[in-house]
C-alpha positions in Angstrom: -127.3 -50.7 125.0 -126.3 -47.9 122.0 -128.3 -45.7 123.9 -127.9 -46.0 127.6 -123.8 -45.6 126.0 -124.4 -42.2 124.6 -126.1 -41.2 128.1 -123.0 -42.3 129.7 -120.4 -40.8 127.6 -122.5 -37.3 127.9 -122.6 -37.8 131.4 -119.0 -38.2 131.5 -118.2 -35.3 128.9 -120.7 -32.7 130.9 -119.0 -33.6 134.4 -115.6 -33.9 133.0 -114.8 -36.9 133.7 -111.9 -38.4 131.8 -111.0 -41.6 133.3 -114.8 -43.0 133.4 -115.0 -42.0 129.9 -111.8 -43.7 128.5 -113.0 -46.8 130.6 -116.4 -46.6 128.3 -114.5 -46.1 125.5 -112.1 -49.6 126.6 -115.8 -51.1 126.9 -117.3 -50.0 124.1 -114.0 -51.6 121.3 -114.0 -54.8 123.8 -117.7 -55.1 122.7 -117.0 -54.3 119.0 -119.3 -51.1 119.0 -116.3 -48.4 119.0 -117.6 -47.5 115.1 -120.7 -48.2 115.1 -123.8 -45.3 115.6 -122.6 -42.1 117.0 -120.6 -43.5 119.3 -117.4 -42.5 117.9 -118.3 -39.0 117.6 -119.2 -39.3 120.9 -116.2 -39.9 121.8 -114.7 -37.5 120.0 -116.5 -34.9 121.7 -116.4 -36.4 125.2 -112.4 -36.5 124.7 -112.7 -32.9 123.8 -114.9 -31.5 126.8 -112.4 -33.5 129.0 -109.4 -31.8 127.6 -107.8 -34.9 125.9 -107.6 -33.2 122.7 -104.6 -36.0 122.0 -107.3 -39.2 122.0 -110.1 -37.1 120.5 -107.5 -36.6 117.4 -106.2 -40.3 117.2 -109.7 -41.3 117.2 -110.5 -39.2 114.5 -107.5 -40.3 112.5 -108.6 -44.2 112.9 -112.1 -43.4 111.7 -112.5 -45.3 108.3 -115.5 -43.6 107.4 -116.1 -39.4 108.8 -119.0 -37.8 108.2 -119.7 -34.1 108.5 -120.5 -34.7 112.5 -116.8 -36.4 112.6 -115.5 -33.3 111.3 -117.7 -30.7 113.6 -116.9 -32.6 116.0 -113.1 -32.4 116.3 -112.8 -28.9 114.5 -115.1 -28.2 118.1 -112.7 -30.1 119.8 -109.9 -28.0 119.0 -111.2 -24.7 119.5 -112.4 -25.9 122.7 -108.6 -26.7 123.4 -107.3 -22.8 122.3 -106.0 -24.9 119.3 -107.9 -22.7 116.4 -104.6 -22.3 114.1 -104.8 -26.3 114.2 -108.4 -26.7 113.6 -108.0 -24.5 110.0 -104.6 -26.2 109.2 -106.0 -29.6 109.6 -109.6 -28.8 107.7 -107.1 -27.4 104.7 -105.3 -30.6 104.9 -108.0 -33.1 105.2 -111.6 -32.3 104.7 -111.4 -32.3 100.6 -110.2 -36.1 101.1 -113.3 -37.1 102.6 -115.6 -36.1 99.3 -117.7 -33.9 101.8 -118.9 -30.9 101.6 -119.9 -28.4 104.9 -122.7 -28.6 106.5 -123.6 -25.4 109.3 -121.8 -27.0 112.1 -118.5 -27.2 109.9 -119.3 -23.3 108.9 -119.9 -22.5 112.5 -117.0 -24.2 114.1 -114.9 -22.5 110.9 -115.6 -19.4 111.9 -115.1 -20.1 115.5 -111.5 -20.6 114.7 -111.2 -17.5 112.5 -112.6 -15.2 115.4 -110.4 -16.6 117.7 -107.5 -15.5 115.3 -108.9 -12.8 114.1 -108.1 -14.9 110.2 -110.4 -12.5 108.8 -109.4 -13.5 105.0 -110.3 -16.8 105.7 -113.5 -15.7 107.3 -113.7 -13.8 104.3 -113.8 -17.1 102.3 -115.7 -19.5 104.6 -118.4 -16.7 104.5 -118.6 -16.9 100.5 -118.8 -20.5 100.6 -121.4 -20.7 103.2 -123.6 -18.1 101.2 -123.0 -20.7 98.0 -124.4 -23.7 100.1 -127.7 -25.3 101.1 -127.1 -23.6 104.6 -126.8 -19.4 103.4 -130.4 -18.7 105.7 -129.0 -20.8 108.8 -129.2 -18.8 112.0 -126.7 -20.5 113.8 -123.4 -19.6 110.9 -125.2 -16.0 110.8 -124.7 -15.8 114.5 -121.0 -17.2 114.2 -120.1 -14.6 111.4 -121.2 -11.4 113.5 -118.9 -12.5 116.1 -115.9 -13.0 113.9 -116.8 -10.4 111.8 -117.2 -8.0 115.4 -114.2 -9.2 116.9 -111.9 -8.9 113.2 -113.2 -5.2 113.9 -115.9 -5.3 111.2 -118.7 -4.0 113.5 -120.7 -2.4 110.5 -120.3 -5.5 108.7 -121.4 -7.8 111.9 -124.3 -5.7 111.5 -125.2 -6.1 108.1 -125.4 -10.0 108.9 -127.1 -9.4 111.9 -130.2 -7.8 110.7 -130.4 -10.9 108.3 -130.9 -13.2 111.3 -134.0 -14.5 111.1 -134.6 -15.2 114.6 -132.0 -13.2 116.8 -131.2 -15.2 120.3 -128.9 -13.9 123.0 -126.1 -15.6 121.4 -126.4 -13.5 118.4 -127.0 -10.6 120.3 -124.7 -10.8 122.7 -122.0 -11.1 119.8 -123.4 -7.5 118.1 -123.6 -6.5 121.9 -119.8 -7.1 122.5 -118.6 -5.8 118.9 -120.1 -2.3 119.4 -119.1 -2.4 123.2 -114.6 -2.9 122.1 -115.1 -0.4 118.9 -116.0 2.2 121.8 -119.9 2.5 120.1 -121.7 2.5 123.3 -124.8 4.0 122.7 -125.8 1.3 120.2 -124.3 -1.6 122.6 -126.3 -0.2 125.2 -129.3 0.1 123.0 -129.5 -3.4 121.7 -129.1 -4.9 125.8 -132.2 -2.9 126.6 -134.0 -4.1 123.4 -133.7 -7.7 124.5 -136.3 -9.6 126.5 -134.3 -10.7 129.1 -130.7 -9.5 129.6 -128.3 -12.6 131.1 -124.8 -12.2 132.5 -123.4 -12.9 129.5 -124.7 -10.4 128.1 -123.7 -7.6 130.8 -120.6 -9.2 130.6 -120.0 -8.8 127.0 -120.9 -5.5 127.2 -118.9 -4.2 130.7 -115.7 -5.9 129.4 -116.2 -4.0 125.9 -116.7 -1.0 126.9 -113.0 -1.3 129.2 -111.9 -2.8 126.4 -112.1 0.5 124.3 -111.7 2.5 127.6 -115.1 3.4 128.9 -113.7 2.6 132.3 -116.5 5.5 133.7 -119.7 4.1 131.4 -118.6 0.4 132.3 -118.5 1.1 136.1 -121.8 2.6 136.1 -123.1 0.1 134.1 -122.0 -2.5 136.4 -123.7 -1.1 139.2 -127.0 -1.1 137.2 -126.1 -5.0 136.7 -126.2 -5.3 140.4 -129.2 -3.4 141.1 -131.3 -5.6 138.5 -130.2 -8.9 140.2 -127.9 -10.3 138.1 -125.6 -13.1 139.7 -121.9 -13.1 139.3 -121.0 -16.8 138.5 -118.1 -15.2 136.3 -115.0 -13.7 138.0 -114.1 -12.1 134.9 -116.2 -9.3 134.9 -115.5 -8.6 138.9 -111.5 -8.6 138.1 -112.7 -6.1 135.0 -115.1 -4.0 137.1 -112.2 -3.5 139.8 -109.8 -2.9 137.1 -112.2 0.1 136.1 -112.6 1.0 139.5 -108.5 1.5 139.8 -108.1 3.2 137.0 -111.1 5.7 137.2 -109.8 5.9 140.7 -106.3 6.9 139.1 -108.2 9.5 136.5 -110.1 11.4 139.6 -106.7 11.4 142.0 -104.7 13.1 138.8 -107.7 15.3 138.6 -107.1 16.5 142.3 -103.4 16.6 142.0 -103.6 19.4 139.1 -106.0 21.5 140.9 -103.7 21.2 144.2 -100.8 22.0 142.3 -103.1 24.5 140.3 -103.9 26.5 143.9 -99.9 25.8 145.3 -101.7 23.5 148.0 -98.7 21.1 149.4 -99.6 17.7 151.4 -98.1 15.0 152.8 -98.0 11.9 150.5 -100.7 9.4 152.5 -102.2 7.1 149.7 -101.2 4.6 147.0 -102.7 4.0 143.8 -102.8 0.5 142.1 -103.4 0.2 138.0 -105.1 -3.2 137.4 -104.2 -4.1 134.1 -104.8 -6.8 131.6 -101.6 -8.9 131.0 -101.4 -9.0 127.4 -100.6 -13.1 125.7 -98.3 -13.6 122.7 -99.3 -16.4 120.9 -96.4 -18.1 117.9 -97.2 -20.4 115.6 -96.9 -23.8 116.8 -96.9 -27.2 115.0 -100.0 -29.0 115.5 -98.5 -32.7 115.2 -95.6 -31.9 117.7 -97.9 -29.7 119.8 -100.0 -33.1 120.2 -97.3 -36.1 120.3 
């Protein structure tokens, strides 16, 4: 019964499915099992996949007993929800109450949030715990703190970490990958993509975007056209909107180019074209509450 529960609640979390999950979850407290296993963090992380970020957090907060898994699980669970600011606010708050100390998933999901915010003094402290705890040769946190430290703008020090990584996956890599791409280093993006075994999409993509990011519009194009020609599948629109946006503006760059040499040589013509500039719309985030963000 637990188990053919936990299969369900997945199911429901991986095909986002909110209303056959909360009807589990009326099941499961009719039957008494709502605290029992890892059912409730289950739930917590089904709630969170499905975009209820409201029930994930009042099941949290009616948990008599969290564990570190309770705590992963909803610090996940608001990153997952763009609520990172949250996710450190409420670990300040909370966690010390508990008498627990982080495990790697807590460290991880930590410095999820401070990526996402570029918090890079918090980072700065999570990383000093982390390298005080049981968990300082964990792969996993190593990978999450070259992204945060690559996206804070620490590239050199995303590398430092890197090199430490035991065994470096894609994840990893694609984090180093996209941190040299946006700093505008892309001879040693490029490098590291062609030193793994097998390049993904995520990987292209981390790179492409990067490298428009820090405005390789020329180098990214190309790049994307290698991307094609090795088979890669586009599941993403991202990097096609990106790719076009390159297009436009490296467009832009080569019409400006003709102008000046028309106007260099006094050659007049008849305006005939247009040219678009696909840019990136730029989000403003402000501070929020949490509570009242969530009531």
């Amino acid at each position: 019964m637990h188990h053919q529960l936990l299969q369900s609640l997945r199911s429901s979390a991986t095909r986002r499915r909110p209303s056959h999950g909360k009807t589990l979850h009326a099941y499961i407290h009719k039957i008494g099992l709502d605290q029992y296993g890892a059912l409730p963090n289950t739930l917590i992380s089904m709630y969170a996949k499905c975009g209820l970020i409201k029930d994930a957090l009042q099941l949290f907060d009616q948990m008599p007993h969290r564990d570190q898994v309770s705590w992963a699980s909803i610090l996940t669970a608001y990153n997952q929800s763009n609520l990172s600011s949250c996710a450190l606010a409420v670990f300040a708050a909370s966690f010390s109450r508990d008498c627990l100390q982080p495990d790697h998933f807590i460290f991880a999901s930590l410095l999820n949030s401070c990526a996402a915010l570029n918090a890079l003094q918090i980072g700065h402290q999570v990383h000093a715990q982390f390298l005080l705890s049981p968990y300082s040769s964990d792969d996993v946190v190593k990978s999450s703190l070259v992204d945060m430290y690559a996206k804070c703008g620490l590239v050199d020090v995303a590398r430092a970490v890197f090199d430490t990584i035991s065994s470096k996956n894609s994840i990893s890599l694609t984090a180093m990958i996209s941190g040299y791409a946006r700093s505008g280093r892309k001879s040693e993006a490029i490098e590291l993509l062609r030193g793994m075994k097998e390049a993904n999409l995520f990987s292209w993509t981390a790179l492409i975007s990067g490298l428009i990011q820090s405005g390789h519009w020329v180098s990214a194009f190309h790049l994307f056209i290698v991307m094609r020609k090795e088979g890669i599948k586009i599941i993403d629109p991202f990097i096609l909107s990106s790719v076009i946006g390159a297009s436009a503006n490296h467009a832009a760059l080569e019409l400006a180019k003709v102008r000046n040499l028309m106007a260099a040589m006094d050659v007049k013509k008849e305006p005939a074209y247009s040219c678009v500039h696909l840019g990136k719309e730029s989000q403003v985030k402000s501070p929020v509450n949490c509570h009242r963000l969530l009531c």
